[in-house]
Gaussian input, Z-matrix of N, CA and C with variables (Angstrom, degrees):
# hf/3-21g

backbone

0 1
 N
 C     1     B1
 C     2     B2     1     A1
 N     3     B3     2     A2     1     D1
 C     4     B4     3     A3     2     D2
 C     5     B5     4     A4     3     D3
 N     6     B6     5     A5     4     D4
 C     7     B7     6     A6     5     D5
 C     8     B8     7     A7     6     D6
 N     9     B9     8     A8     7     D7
 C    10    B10     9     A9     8     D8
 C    11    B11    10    A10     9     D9
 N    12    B12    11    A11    10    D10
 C    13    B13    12    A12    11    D11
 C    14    B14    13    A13    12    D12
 N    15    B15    14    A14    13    D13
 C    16    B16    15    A15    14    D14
 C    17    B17    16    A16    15    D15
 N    18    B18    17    A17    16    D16
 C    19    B19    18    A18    17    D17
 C    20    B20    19    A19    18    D18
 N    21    B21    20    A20    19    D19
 C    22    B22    21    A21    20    D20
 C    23    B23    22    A22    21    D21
 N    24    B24    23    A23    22    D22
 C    25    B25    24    A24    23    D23
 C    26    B26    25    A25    24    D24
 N    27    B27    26    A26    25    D25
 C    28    B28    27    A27    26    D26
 C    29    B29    28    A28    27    D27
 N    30    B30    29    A29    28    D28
 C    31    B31    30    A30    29    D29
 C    32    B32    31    A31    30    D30
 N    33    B33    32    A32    31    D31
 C    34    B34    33    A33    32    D32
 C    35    B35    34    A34    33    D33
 N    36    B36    35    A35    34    D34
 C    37    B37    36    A36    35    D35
 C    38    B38    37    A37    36    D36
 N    39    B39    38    A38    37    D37
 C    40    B40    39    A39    38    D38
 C    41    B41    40    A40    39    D39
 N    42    B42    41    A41    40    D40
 C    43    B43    42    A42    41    D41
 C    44    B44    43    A43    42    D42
 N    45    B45    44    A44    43    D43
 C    46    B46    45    A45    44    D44
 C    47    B47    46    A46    45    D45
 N    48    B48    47    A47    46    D46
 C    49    B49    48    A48    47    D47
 C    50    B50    49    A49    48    D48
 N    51    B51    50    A50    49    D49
 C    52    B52    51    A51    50    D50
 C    53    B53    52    A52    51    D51
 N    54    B54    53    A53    52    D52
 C    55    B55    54    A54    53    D53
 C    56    B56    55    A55    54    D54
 N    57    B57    56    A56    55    D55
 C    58    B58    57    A57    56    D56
 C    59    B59    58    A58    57    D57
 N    60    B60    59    A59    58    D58
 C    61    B61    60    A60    59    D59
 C    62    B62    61    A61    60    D60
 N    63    B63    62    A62    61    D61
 C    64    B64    63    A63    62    D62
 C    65    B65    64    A64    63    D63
 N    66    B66    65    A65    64    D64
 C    67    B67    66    A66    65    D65
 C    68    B68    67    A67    66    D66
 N    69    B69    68    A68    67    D67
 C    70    B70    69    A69    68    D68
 C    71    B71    70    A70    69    D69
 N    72    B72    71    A71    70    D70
 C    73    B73    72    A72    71    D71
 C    74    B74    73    A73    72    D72
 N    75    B75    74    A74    73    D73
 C    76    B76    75    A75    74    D74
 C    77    B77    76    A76    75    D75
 N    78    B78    77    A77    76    D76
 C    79    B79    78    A78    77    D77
 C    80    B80    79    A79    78    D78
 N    81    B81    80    A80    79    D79
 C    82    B82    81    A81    80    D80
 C    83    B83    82    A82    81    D81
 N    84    B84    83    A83    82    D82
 C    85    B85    84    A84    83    D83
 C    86    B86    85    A85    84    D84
 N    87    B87    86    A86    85    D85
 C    88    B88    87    A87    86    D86
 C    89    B89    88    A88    87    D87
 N    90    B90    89    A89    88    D88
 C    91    B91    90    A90    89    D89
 C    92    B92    91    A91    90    D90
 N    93    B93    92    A92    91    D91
 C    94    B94    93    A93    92    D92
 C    95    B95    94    A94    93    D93
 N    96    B96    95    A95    94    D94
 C    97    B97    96    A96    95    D95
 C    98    B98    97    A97    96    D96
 N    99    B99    98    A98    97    D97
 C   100   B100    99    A99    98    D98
 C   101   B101   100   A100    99    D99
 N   102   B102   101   A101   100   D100
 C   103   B103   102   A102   101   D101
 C   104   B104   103   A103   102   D102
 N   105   B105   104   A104   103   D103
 C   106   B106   105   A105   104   D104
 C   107   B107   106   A106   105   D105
 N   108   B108   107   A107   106   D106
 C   109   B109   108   A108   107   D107
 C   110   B110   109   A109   108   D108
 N   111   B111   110   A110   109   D109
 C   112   B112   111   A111   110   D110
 C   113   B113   112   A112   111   D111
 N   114   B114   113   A113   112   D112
 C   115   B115   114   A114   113   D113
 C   116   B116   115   A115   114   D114
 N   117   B117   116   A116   115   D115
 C   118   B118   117   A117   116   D116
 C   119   B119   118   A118   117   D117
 N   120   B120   119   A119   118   D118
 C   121   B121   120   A120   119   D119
 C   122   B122   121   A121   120   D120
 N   123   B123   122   A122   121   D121
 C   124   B124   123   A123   122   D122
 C   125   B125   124   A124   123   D123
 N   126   B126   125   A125   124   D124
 C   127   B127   126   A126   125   D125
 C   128   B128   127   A127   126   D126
 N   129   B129   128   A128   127   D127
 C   130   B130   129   A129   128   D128
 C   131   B131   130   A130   129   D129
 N   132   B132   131   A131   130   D130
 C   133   B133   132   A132   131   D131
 C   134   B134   133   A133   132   D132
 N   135   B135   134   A134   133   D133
 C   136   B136   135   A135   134   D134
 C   137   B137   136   A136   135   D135
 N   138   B138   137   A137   136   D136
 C   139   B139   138   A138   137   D137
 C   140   B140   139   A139   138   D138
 N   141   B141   140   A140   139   D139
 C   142   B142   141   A141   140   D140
 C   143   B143   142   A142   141   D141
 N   144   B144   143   A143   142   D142
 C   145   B145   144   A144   143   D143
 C   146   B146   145   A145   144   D144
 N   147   B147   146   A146   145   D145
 C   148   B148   147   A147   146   D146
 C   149   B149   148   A148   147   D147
 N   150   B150   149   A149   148   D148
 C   151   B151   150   A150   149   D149
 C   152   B152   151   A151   150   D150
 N   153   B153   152   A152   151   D151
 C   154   B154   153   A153   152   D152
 C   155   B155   154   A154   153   D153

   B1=1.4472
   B2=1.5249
   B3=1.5179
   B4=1.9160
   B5=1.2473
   B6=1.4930
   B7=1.0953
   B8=1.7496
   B9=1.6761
   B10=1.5425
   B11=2.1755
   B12=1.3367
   B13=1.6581
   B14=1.6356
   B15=1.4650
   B16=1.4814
   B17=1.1659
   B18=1.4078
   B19=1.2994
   B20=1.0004
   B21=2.3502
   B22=1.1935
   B23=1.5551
   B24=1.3040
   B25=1.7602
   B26=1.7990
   B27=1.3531
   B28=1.4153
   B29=1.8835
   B30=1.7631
   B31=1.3764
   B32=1.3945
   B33=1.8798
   B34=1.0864
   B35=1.7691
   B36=1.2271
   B37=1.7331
   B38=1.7928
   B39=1.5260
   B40=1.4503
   B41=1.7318
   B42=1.0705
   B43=1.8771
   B44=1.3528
   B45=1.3639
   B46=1.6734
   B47=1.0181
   B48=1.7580
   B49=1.7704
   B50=1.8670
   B51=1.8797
   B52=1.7666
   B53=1.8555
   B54=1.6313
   B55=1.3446
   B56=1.6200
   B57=1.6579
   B58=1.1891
   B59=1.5616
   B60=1.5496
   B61=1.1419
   B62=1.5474
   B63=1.3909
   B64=1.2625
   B65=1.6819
   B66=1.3780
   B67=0.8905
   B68=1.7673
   B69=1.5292
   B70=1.0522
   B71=1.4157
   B72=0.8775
   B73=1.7530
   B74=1.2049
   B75=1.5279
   B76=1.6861
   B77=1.5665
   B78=1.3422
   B79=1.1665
   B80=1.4959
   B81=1.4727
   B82=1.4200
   B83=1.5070
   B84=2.2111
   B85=1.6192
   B86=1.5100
   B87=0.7733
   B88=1.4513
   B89=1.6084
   B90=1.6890
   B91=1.6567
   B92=1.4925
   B93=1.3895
   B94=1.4621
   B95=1.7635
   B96=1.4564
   B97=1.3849
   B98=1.6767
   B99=1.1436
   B100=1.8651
   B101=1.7452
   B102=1.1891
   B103=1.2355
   B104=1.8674
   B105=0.6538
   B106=1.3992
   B107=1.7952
   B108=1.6635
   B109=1.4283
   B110=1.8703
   B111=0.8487
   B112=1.7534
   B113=1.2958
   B114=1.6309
   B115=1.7849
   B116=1.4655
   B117=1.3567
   B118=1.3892
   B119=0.9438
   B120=1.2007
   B121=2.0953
   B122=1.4864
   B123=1.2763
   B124=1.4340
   B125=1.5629
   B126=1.2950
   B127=1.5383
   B128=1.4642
   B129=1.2705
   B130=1.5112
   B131=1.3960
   B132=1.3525
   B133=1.8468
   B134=1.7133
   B135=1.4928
   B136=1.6121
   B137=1.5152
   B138=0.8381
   B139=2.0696
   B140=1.6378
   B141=1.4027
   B142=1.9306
   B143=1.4655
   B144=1.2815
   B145=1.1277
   B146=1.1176
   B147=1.4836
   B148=1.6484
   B149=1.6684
   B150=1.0964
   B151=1.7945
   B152=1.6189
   B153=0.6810
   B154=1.8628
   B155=1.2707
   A1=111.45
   A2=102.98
   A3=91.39
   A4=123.55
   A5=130.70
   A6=134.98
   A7=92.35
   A8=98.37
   A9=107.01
   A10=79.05
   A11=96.38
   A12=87.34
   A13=141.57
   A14=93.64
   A15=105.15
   A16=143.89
   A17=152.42
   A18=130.22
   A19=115.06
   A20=93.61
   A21=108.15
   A22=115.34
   A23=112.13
   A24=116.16
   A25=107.10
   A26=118.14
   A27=118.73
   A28=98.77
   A29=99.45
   A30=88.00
   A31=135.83
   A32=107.90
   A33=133.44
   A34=86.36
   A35=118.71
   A36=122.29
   A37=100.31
   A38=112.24
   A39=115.05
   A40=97.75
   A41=95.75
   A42=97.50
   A43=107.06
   A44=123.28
   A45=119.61
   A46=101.29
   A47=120.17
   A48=121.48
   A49=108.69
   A50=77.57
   A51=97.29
   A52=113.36
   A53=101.66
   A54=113.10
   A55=85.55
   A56=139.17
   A57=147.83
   A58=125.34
   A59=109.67
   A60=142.91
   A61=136.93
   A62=115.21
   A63=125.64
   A64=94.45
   A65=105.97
   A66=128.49
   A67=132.92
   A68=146.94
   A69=129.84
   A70=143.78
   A71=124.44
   A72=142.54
   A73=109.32
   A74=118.73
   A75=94.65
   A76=97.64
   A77=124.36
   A78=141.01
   A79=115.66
   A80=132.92
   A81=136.39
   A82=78.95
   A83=97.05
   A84=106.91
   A85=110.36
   A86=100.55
   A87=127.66
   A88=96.27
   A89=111.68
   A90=130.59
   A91=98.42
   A92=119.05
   A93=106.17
   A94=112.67
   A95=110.69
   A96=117.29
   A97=79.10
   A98=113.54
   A99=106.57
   A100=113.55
   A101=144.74
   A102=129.34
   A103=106.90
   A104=136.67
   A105=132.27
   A106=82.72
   A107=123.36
   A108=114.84
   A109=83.65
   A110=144.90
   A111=136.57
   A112=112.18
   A113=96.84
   A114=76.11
   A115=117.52
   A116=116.18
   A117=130.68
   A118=114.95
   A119=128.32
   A120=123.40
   A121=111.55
   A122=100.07
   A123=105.94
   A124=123.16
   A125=97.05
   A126=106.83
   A127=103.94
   A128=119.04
   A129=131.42
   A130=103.62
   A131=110.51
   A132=107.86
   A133=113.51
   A134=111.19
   A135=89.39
   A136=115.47
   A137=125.19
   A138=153.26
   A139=77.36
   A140=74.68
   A141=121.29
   A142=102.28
   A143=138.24
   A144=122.68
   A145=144.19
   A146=122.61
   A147=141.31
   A148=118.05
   A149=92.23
   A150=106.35
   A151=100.88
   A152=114.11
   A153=113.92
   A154=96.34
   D1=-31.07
   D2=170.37
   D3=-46.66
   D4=-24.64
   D5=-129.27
   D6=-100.95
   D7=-11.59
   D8=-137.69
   D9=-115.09
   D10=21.04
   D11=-163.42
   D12=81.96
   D13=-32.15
   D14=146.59
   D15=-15.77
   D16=75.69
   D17=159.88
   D18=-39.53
   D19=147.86
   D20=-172.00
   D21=-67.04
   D22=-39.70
   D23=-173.95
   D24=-71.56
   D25=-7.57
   D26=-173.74
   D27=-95.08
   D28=-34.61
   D29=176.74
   D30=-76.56
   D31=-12.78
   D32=-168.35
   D33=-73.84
   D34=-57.92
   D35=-172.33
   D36=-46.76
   D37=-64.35
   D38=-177.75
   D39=-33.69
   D40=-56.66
   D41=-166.80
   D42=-48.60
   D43=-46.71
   D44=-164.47
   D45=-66.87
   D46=-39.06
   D47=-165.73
   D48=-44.29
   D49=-57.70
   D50=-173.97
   D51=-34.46
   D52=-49.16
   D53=-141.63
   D54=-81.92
   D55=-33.54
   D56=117.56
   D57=22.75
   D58=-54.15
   D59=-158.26
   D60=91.73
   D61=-2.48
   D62=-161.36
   D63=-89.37
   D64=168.42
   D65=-161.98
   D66=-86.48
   D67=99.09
   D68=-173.85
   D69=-116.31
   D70=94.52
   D71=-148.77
   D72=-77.42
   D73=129.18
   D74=168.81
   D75=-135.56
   D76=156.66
   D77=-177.76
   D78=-112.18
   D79=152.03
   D80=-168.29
   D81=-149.13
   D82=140.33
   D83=-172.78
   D84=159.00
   D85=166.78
   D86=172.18
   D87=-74.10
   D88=166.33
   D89=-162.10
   D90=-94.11
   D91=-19.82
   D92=175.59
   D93=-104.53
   D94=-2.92
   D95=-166.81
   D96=-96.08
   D97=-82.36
   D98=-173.32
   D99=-45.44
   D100=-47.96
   D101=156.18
   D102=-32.69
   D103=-54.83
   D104=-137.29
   D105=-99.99
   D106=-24.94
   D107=-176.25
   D108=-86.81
   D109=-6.01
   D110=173.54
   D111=-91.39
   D112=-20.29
   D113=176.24
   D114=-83.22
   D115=-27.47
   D116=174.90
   D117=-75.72
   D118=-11.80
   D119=150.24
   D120=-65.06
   D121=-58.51
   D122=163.87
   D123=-21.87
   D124=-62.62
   D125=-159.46
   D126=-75.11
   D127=-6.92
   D128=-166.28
   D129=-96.63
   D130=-22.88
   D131=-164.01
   D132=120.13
   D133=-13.08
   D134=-171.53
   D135=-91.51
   D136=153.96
   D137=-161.81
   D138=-120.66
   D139=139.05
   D140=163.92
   D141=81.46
   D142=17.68
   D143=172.87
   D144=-70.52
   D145=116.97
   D146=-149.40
   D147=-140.26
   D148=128.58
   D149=-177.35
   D150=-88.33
   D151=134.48
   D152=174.21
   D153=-128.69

């Protein structure tokens, strides 16, 4: 996930969620195509959503 902009201690958290079972999505895009893919997580139910 560094690779992806990610912090390391933010990716370490993503990791526990996963291992948890929950779920982790990632999107590739342009600033108005990924906004507009966050709002529709949003609107779906998902928490923690972040553009890096």
């Amino acid at each position: 996930m560094i690779d992806w902009g990610i912090p390391e201690a933010e990716g370490q958290h993503y990791e526990e969620d996963v291992k948890q079972g929950k779920i982790l999505v990632t999107v590739q895009g342009n600033e108005p195509h990924l906004n507009e893919a966050g709002d529709v997580l949003r609107q779906h139910g998902a928490h923690d959503v972040k553009t890096f």
